[in-house]
Legacy VTK file of the C-alpha trace (Angstrom):
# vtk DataFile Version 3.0
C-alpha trace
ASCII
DATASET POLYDATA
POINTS 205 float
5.813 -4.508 -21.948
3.656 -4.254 -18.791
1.884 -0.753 -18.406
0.686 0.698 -15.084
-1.943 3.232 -15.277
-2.203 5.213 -12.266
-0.352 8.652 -10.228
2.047 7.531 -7.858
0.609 9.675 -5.166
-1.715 6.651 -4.597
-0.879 4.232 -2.071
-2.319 1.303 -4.023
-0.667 2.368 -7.729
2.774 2.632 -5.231
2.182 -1.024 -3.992
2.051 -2.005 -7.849
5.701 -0.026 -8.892
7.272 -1.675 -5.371
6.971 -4.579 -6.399
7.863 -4.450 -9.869
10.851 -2.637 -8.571
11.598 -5.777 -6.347
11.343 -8.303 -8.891
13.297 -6.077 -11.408
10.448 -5.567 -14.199
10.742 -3.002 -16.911
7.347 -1.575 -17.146
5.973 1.841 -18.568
3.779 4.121 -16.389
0.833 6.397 -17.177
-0.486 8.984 -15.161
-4.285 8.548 -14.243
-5.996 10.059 -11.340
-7.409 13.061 -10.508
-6.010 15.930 -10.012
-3.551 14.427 -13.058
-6.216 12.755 -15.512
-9.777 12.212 -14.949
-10.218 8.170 -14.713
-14.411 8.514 -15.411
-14.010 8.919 -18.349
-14.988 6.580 -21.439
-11.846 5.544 -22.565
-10.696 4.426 -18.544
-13.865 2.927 -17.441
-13.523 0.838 -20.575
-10.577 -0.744 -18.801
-11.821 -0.913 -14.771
-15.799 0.352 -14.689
-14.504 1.225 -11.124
-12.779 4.676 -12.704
-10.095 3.631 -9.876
-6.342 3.237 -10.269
-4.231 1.130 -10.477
-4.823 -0.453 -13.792
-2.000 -3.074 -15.501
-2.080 -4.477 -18.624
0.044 -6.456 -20.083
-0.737 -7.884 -23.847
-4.110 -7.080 -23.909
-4.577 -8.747 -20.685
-6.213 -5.948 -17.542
-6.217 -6.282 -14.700
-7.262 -4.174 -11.943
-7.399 -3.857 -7.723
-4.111 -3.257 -6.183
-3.735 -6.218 -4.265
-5.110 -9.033 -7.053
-2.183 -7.420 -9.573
0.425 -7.795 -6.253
-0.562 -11.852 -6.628
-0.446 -11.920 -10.309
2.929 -10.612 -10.098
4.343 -12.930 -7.495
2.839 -15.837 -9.046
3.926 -14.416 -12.587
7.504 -14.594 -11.432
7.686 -16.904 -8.858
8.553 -14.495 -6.248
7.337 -12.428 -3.049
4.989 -15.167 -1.916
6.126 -18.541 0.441
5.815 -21.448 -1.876
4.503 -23.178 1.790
1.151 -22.929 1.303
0.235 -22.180 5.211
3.092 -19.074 5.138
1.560 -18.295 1.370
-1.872 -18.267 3.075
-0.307 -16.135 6.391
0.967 -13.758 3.672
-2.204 -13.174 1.337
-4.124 -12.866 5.262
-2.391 -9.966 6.036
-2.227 -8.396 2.436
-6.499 -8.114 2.830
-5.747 -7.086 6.445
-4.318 -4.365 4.893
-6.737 -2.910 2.732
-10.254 -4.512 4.802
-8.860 -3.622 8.405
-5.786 -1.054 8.639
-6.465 1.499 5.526
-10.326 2.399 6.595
-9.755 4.049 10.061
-6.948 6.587 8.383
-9.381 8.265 5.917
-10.412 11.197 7.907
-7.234 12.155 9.858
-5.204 11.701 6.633
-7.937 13.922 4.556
-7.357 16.384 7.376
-3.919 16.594 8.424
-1.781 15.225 5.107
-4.030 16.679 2.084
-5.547 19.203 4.229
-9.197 18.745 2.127
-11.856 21.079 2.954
-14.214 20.264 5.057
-12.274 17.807 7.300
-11.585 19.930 9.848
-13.504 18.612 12.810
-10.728 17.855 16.290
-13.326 15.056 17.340
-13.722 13.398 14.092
-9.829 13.508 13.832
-9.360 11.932 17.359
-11.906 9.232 16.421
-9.834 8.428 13.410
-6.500 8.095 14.707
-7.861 6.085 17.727
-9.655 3.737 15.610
-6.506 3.783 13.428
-4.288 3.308 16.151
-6.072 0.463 17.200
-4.932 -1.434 14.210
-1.548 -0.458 14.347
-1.303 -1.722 17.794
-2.760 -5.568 15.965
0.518 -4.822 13.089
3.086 -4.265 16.268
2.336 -7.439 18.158
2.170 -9.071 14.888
6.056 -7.828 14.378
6.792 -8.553 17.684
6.348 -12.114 17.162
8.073 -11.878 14.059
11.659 -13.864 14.108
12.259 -12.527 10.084
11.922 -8.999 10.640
9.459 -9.066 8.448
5.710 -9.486 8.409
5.892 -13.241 7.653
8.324 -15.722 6.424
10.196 -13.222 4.870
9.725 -10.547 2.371
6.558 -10.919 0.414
4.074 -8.100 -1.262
1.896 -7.955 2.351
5.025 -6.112 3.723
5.315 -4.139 0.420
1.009 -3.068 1.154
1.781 -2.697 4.872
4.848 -1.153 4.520
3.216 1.848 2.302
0.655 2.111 4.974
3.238 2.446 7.546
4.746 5.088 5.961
1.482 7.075 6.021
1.223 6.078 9.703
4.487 7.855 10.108
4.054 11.085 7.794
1.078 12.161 9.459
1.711 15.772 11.626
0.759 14.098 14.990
1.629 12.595 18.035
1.022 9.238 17.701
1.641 6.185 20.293
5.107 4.517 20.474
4.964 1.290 18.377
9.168 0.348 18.743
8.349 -2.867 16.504
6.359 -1.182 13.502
9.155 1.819 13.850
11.340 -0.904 13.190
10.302 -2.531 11.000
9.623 0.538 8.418
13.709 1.308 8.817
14.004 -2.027 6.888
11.750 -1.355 4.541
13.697 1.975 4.084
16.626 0.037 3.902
15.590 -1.802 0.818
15.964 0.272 -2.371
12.757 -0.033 -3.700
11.286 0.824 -0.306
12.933 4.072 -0.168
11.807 4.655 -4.008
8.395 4.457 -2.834
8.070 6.082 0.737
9.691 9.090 0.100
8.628 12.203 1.762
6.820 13.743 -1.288
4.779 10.465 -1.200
2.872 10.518 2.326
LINES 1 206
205 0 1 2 3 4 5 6 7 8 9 10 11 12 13 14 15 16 17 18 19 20 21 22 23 24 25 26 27 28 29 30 31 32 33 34 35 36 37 38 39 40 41 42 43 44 45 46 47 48 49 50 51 52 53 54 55 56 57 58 59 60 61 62 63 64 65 66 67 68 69 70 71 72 73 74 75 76 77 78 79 80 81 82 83 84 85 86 87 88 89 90 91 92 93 94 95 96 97 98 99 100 101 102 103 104 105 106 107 108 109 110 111 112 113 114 115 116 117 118 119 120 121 122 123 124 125 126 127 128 129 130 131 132 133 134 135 136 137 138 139 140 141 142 143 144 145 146 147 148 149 150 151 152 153 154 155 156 157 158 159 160 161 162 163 164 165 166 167 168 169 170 171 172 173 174 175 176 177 178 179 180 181 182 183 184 185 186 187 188 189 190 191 192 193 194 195 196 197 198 199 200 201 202 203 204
């Protein structure tokens, strides 16, 4: 039985249950995370020395870092990656875009406006971040625009599963935000799919 350790208010342990969800995987969950369960502690770090969730194991096998368990899942069952390998490398491009390039710029409008954490509270530091952030999503709609799949590549793969999530955040957040008609979209498909709709819900920003 494969075991994911991690709260599903993270975006990275939600990339991880997506895709299980998509390739139909039973799978048992545990919650670690702060506020839920402290990951620094002995018994975690003993798994990822990171004290950072998502964790999967699987047999005594662990593995950890969102995006490396996304590929050892698709490779594990032959799915949500091009077997081509220039669309397989197109794919795994935009799955580090994600995490290198689009997640960074969100970290202090989101820690202001979505979990309202003290101390992030500062208009101009909130205006830098959702310019800088905007930015990227403006690289993600011209990317879509060229897209004759609908989706971010060849066709469904786990880089729309990590940019889909991050969408989704891009779209929760209390502001006015610049008209992007291809990422809007483009996250009504991912709604459309059930898994997507498990894991973008409101309760999940």
């Amino acid at each position: 039985m494969l075991k994911v350790l991690g709260r599903v208010t993270s975006i990275n342990v939600r990339k991880v249950l997506w895709a299980m969800d998509e390739l139909g995987l039973a799978y048992e969950r545990e919650d670690w995370g702060l506020p839920l369960r402290d990951p620094k502690v002995p018994e975690f770090l003993a798994l990822n020395p990171n004290g950072q969730v998502p964790v999967l194991i699987e047999n005594g096998f662990v593995l950890w870092e969102s995006n490396a368990i996304l590929i050892y899942l698709a490779e594990r069952e032959g799915a949500l990656l091009p077997e081509q390998l220039e669309l397989r490398a197109l794919a795994l491009q935009w799955l580090g875009w994600q995490a290198s390039e689009l997640n960074p710029p969100w970290g202090y409008a989101v820690n202001a406006l979505i979990r309202k954490t003290p101390g992030y509270d500062d208009p101009a530091k909130i205006a830098e971040s959702m310019a800088k952030w905007t930015a990227k999503m403006d690289i993600l709609e011209g990317a879509l625009r060229g897209s004759n799949t609908g989706y971010i590549g060849a066709g469904f793969s786990i880089a729309d599963i990590a940019l889909g999530l991050s969408v989704h955040r891009w779209m929760s957040i209390p502001m006015d935000k610049k008209e992007l008609p291809a990422v809007a979209d483009y996250y009504e498909r991912l709604l459309s799919r059930e898994a997507g709709a498990r894991w973008m819900g409101p309760e999940t920003p």
